[in-house]
VOMAR-746826 format. One record per residue: x, y, z of N, C-alpha, C in turn. Coordinates in steps of 0.2 Angstrom, whole numbers, plus 5000, padded with zeros to 4 digits. Atoms other than C-alpha are relative to their C-alpha. Last residue first. Example, Ala and Ser with C-alpha at 12.3 -4.5 7.8 and 13.67 -1.06 7.14 Angstrom:
2
499649944999506849955036499650055003;500449945000506249785039500450065000;
REM end
This chain:
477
500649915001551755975395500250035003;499949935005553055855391499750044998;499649944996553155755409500350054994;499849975004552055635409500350065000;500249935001551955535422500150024994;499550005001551655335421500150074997;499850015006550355315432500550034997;499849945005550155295451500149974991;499650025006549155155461500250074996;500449965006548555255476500649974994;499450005005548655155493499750024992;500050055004547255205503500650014997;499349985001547055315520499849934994;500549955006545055295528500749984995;500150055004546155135537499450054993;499650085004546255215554499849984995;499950074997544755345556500649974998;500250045003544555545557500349925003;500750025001544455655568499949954999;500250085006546255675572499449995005;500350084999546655845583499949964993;499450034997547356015578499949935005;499749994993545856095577500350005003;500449965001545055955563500450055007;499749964995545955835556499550055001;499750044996545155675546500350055006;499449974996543755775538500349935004;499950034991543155655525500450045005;500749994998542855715506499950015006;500750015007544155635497499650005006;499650045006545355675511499449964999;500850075001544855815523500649974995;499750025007546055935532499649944996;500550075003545356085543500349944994;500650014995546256225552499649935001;500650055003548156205544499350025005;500150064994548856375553499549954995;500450055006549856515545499849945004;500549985000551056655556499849954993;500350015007552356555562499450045001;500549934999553556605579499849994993;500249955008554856445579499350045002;500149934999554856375598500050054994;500350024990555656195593499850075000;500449945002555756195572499750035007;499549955003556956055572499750075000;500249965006555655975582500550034998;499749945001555855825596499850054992;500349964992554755675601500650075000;499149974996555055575587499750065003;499650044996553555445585500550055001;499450065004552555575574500249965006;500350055000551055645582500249964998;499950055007551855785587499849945001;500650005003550955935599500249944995;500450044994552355915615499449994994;500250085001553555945599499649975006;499750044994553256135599499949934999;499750075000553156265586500149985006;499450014998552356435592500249934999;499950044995550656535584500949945000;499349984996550156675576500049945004;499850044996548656625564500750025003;499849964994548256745550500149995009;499249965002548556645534500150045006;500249934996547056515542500650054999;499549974996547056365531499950075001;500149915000545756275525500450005003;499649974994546556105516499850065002;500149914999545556005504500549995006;499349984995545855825496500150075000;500449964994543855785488500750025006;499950044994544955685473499750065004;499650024996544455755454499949975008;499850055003542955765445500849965004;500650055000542955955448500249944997;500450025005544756035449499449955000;500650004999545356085465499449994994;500549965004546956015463499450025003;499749945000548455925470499750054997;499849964994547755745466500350085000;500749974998546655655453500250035008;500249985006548355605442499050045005;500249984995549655575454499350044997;500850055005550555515440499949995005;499750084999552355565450499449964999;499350025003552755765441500049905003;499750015006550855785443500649974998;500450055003550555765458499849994995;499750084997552255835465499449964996;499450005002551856015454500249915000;500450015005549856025462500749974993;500550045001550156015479500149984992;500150054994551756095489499649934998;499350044996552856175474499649955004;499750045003551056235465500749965003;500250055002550156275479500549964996;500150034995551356395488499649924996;499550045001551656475470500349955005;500150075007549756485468500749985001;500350044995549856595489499949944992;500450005003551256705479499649935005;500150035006552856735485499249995000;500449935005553256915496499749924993;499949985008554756845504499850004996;499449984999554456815524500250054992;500249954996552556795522500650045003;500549935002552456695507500150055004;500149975011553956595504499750045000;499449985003554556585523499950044996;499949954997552756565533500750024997;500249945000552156465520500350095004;499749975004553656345522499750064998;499149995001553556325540499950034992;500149954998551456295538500750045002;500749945002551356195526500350045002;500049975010552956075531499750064999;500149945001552456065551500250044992;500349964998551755895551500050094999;500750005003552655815539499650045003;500549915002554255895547499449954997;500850004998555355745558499750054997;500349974997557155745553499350004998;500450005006558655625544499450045007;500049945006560255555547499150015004;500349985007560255425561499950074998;500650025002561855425566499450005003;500450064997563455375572499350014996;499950045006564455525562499649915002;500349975007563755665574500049944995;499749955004564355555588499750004994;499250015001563355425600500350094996;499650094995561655405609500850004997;499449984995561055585603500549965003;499649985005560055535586500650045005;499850055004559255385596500550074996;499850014997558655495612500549954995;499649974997557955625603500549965003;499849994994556955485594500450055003;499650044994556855445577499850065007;500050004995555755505561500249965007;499850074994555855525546500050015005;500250024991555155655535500349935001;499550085000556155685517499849995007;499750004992555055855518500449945000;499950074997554655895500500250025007;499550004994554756065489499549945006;500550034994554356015471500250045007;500950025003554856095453499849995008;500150024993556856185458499349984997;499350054999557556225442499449985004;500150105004555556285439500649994999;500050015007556056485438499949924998;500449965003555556545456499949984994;500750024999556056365465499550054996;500150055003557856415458499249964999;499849975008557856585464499949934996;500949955001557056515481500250034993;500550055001558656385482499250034999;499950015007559856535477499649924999;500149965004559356625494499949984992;500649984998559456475503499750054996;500450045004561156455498499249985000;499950015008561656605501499749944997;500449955004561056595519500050004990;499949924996562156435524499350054995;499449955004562256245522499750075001;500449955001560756105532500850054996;500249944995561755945528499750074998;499449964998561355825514500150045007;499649985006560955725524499850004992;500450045005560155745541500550024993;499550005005561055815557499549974994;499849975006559655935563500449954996;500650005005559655845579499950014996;500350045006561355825582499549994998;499350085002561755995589499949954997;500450054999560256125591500449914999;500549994997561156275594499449945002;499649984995562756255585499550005007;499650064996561956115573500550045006;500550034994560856265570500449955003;499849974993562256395562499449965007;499450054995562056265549500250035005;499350025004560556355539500549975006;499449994997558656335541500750004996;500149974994557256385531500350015006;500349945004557456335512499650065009;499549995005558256165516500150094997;499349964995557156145530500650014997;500349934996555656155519500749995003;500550044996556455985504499850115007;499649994992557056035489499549995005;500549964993556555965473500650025005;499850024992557155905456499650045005;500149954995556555895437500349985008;499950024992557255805424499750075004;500650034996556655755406500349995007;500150094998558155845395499550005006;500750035004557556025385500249925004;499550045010559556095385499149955000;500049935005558756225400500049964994;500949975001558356085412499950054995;500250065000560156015413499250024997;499750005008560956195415499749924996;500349945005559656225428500349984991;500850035004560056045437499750074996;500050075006561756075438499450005000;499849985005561556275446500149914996;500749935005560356215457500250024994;500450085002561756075465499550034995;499850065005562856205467499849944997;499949955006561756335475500249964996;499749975001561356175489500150034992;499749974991560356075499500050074998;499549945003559355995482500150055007;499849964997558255855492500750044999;500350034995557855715478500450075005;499449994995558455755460499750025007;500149944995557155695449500549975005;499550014995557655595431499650055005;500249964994556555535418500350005003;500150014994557755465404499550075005;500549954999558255525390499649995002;500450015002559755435390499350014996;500050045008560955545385499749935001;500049985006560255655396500049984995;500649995003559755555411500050044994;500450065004561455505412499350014997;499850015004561855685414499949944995;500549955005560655715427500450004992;500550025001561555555435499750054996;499850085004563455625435499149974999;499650005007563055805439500049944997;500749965001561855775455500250014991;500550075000563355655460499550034996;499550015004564655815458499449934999;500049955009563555945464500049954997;501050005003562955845481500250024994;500350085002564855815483499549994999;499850015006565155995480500049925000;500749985005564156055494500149974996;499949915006565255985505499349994996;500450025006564755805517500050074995;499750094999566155785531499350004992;499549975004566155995533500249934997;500049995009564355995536500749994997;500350065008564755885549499850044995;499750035005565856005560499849974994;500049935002564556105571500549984992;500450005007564055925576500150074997;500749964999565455925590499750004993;500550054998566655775588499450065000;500649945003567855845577499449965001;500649994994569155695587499550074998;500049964995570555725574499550015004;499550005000570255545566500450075005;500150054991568355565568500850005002;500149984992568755705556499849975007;499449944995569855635544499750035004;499550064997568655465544500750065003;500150034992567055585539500549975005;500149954995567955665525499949975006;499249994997568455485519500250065005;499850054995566655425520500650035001;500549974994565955605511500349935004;499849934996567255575496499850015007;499550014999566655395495500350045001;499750044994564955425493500949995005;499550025003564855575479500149965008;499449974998563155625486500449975001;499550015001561455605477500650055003;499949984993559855515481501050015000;499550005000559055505464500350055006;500149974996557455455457500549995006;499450025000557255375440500050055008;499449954998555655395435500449985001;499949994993554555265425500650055001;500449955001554055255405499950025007;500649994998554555085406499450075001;500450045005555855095392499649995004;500149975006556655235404499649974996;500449974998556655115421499750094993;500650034999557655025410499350025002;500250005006559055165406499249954999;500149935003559155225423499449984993;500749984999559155065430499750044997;500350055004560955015419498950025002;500049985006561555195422499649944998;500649934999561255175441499850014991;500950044999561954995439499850054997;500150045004563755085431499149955001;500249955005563655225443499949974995;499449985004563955095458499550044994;500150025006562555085470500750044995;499949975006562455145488500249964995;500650025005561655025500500250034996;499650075003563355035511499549994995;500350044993563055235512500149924996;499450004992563155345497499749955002;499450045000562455325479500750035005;499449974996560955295479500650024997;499450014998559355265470500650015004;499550004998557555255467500849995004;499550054997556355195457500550045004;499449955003554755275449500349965005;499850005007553155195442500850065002;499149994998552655095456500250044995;499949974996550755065451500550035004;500450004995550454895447500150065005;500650005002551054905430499650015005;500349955003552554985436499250004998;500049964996552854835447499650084997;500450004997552654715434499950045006;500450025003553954775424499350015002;500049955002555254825436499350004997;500549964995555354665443499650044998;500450035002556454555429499450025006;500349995006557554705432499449964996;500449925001557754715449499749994994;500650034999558354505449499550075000;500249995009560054585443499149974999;500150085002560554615459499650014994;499849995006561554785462499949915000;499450025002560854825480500149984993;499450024994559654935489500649944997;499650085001558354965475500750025005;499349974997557055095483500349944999;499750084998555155065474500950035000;499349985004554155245476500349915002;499450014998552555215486500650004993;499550065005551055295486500549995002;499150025003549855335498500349984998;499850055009548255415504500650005000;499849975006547855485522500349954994;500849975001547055405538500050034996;499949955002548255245537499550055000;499949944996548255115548500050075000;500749994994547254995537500250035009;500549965001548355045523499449995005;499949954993549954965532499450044996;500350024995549954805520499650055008;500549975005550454925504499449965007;500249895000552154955514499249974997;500149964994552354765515499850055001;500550024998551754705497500050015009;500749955003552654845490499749965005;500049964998554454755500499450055000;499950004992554154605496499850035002;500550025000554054655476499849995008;500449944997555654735481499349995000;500249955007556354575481499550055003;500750015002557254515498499850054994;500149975007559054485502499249985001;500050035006559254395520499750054994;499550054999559354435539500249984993;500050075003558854605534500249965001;500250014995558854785546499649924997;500750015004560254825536499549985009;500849974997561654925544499450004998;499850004993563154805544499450045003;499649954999562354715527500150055008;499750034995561054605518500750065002;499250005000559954695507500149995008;499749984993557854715506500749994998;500050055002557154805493500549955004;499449995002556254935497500449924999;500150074999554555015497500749975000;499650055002554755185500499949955000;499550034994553355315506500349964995;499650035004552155455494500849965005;499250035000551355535503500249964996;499750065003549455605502500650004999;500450024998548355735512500249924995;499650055004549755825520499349965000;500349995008548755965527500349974997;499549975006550055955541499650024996;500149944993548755875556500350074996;500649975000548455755541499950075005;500149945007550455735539499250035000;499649975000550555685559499950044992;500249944997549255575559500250084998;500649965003549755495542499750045004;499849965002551355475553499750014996;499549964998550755395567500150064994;500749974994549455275562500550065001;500549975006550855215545499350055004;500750035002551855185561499650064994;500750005001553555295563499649954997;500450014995555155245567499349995000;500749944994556055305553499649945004;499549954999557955225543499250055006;499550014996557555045542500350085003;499550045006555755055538500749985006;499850084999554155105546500449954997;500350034995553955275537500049945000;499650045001555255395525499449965008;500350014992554055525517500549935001;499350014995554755605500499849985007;499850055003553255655488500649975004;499150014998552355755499500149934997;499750055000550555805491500949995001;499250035003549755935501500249944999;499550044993547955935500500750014998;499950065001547156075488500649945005;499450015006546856235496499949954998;500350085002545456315503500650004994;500050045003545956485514500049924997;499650035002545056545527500249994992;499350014999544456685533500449954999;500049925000542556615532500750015002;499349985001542856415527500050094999;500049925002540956375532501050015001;499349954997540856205530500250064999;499649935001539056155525500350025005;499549974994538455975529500250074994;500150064993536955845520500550055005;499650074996537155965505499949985007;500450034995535956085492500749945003;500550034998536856135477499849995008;499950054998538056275473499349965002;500150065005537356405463500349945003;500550015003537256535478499849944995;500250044994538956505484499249984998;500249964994539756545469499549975003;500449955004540556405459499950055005;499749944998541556245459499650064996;500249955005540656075455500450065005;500450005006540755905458500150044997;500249945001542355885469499649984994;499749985007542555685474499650085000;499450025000542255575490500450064994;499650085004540655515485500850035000;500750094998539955685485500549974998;499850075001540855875486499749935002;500550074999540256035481500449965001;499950075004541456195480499649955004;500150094996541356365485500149954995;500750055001542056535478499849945006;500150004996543456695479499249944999;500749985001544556645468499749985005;500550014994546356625468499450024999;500449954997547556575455499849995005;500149955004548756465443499650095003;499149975003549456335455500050064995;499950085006547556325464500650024998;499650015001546756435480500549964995;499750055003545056445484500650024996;499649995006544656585495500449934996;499050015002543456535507500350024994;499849924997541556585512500749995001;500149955002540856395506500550065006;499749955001541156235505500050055001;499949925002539756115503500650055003;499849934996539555945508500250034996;499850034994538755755504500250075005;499350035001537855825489500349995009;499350014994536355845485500249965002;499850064998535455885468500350025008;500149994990534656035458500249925003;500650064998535456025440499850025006;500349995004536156195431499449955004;500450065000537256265443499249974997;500650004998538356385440499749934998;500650065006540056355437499550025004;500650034996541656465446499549964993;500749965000543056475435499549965001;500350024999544756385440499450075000;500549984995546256415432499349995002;500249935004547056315420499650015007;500750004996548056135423499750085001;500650035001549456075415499350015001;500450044996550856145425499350004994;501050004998551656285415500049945002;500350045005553756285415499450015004;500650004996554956425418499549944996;500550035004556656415412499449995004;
REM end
């Protein structure tokens, strides 16, 4: 089942008034989720005025000449894990890191605090708490940001939260249900239904908990110390099996639901059959889900461990089949970021989960979808920009539409160049993608307006980066 996006291709405009404007655009191919067109664009005050040919553009204080390059709409990542319990990263750090990416707005977790063996709380705290910490980090930020609200235990004090949250911009929630923060199916059912009468997401981290602990316990039990085992402690089918139980509450709900890094065929195939009967869900997959497969834990050991785990070709194959007919709506990075030094200190099953890409997203996944397997430089946009900003009321992002947000990316399609963590700007100082051979290079990345990268450097300043109150998405167009 395939679904439109909202939003119509772009035809240039001539220009009727004479004015200028802060900057101009020109000699690039603009790129949108519908098409390409070969024009320029105006920008003032932070916002696209006008799209047209170069000639009818007005007058401006700076002309960017984007010759060979492509002009894209900034990437929006809905999935970024920064200055928490589970990633290292400062909001200076890892806005560097996504602006260096073409990432020109994230979306990070607020969370709620919980007490527990691996919290990082002496005491319960309301997620409110939690917004007003993450939202204190904009005068680090060089890129935009929203935040997603993360309930971490089954306190009933959520609920009289929920409310004022949404009004203030929070409008999606989510949940577990692995790990000691994980959530019985009876809360999840209870949030579900709540965050439904507010007209907010539901947003769901899912793999059958307890399965995945007892596998873990039979192989620490026979010493399956090398990481080449962990996929075998979290299957596919326990992604299926959680991924089935919630897209199903969301049915007879009717509920918004999105499925948070889809690993695996069998998790595609539940959310297709879900998305065909007409119910309010969409999911994602994240780039290293659709770039690497588990023959890395041989070569790169715990590194890579994150979860779910990376799983084999086939499934990679039938993650691109699902991203071709909208099962699949987003592709994300689940970034977080640790230390070489922290995810090798013990055994696979010690931990931390979870891997560094803001930075190389764009250009990893370009270099698969377009350049490996023939997809379309609109079906780049859509998955990366224009699908997330809409699916999370993101309402003046992921576009080149006039009137909207001034967040550009030129990108260079014919750039040859080699992955290396000596270039990251994140806190983890390793790359799942160490020595990778990419052809596709962010050059330039503005936010409303503002280069902040330029040439693989940061230009720009601490604290340009704002919090983005979201609205309450719609999701029946």
């Amino acid at each position: 089942m395939t679904r439109r996006l909202g939003r119509s291709v772009i035809t240039p405009l001539v220009n009727t008034q004479p004015m200028v404007v802060d900057s101009v655009i020109t000699g690039g191919t603009l790129v949108t989720a519908d098409g390409t067109v070969d024009a320029g664009l105006a920008i003032d005050d932070g916002t696209i005025v006008e799209v047209g040919v170069e000639e009818a553009l007005p007058d401006a204080a700076e002309r960017i000449d984007a010759s060979g390059r492509l002009v894209l709409p900034g990437v929006v990542d809905p999935h970024v894990h920064v200055d928490d319990h589970v990633s290292l990263d400062t909001y200076q750090t890892a806005t560097s890191a996504a602006a260096l990416g073409g990432v020109t707005t994230f979306i990070d977790f607020a969370w709620q605090g919980y007490v527990g063996e691996e919290s990082r709380w002496d005491e319960p705290t309301r997620l409110s708490e939690g917004v007003e910490e993450k939202r204190s980090n904009a005068d680090e930020a060089l890129i935009d940001f929203g935040l997603h609200g993360g309930i971490l235990s089954e306190r009933s004090e959520i609920f009289d939260e929920m409310s004022a949250l949404v009004d203030d911009g929070i409008t999606s929630f989510k949940v577990y249900t692995a790990y000691e923060f994980g959530l019985s199916n009876g809360f999840i059912h209870e949030v579900m239904d709540a965050a439904s009468d507010l007209g907010a997401v539901t947003i769901g981290h899912t793999e059958e908990g307890d399965t995945c602990e007892r596998l873990t316990e039979t192989l620490k039990r026979h010493e399956r110390t090398d990481p080449s085992w962990y996929p075998l402690a979290r299957p596919d089918y326990t992604e299926a099996t959680a991924a089935e139980t919630l897209a199903r509450y969301a049915r007879e709900i009717g509920a918004k639901y999105y499925g948070v890094h889809t690993s695996c065929a069998k998790s595609a195939d539940v959310f297709e059959r879900y998305i065909e009967d007409g119910s309010l869900i969409r999911a994602e997959t994240c780039t290293h889900y659709t770039t690497l497969t588990d023959d890395v834990y041989e070569t790169q050991g715990q590194l890579p461990v994150i979860a779910p785990p990376l799983r084999g070709e086939r499934d990679i194959d039938a993650l691109f089949e699902a991203l071709a007919t909208d099962t699949l709506f987003v592709v994300s990075t689940d970034h977080v970021a640790q230390t070489r030094e922290s995810k090798t200190a013990g055994h696979w099953w010690d931990g931390p989960f979870g891997a560094n890409s803001v930075q190389r997203s764009l250009p990893v996944f370009h270099d698969v979808a377009v350049n490996e397997r023939g997809f379309s430089y609109p079906f780049l946009v859509r998955k990366m920009c224009t699908a997330p900003a809409e699916t999370f009321g993101l309402e003046n992002k992921g576009t080149l539409d006039p009137g909207t947000d001034a967040d550009i990316v030129l990108f260079d399609p014919d750039e040859s160049w080699t992955i290396s963590a000596e270039t990251n700007a994140s806190r983890a100082d390793y790359s799942i993608y160490e020595g990778r051979e990419i052809t596709g290079r962010v050059t330039r990345t503005l936010v409303r307006g503002e280069t902040v990268a330029e040439g693989g450097s940061i230009v720009g300043d601490p604290g340009h980066g704002e919090f983005v109150a979201r609205s309450r998405p719609n999701w029946s167009v």
